[in-house]
C-alpha positions, -999 to +999 in steps of 0.1 A: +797+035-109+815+005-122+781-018-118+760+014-137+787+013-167+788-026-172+754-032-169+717-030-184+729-023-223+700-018-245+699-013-286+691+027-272+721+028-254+744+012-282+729+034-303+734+067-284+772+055-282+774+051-314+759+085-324+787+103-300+814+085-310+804+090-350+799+129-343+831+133-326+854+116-353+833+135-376+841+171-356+878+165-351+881+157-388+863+188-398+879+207-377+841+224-359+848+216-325+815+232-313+800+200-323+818+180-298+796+195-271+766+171-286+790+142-292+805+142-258+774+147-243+759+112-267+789+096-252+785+106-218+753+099-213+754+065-231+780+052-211+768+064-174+740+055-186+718+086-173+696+107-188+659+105-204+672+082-232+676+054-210+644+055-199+657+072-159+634+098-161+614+100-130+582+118-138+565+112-108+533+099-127+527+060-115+499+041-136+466+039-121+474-004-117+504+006-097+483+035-074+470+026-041+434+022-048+419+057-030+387+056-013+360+082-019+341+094+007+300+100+000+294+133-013+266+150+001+253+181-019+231+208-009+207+223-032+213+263-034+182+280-044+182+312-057+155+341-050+149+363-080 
């Protein structure tokens, strides 16, 4: 967990941080604490670094560069004919 907090920063990541932290200050003072539900969750996210922001989304979908090249079989077809 330490390694996953201390490392691979990015300008996102900052930037998430900096959103949570801004939005909490900015709850407490105003006194709506339903906004810190958003803020923590900025500030959670940023500093476990998880989440689709980082860019940890697994989607399952792998470029076709990075697919094993599939081999197609030859298609035979068969005419159908149709009696009227």
């Amino acid at each position: 967990m330490k390694e996953r907090i201390l490392s691979r920063w990015n300008f996102v990541r900052i930037l998430w941080l900096v959103m949570g932290i801004g939005i909490s200050v900015q709850a407490v003072t105003e006194r709506n604490f339903l906004m810190l539900v958003p803020a923590l969750y900025f500030v959670f996210a940023s500093v476990a670094n998880v989440g689709c922001f980082a860019g940890n989304c697994a989607t399952g979908y792998a470029p076709p560069s990075a697919r094993e090249k599939e081999t197609t079989a030859d298609v035979e077809y068969e005419e159908i004919s149709s009696s009227k």
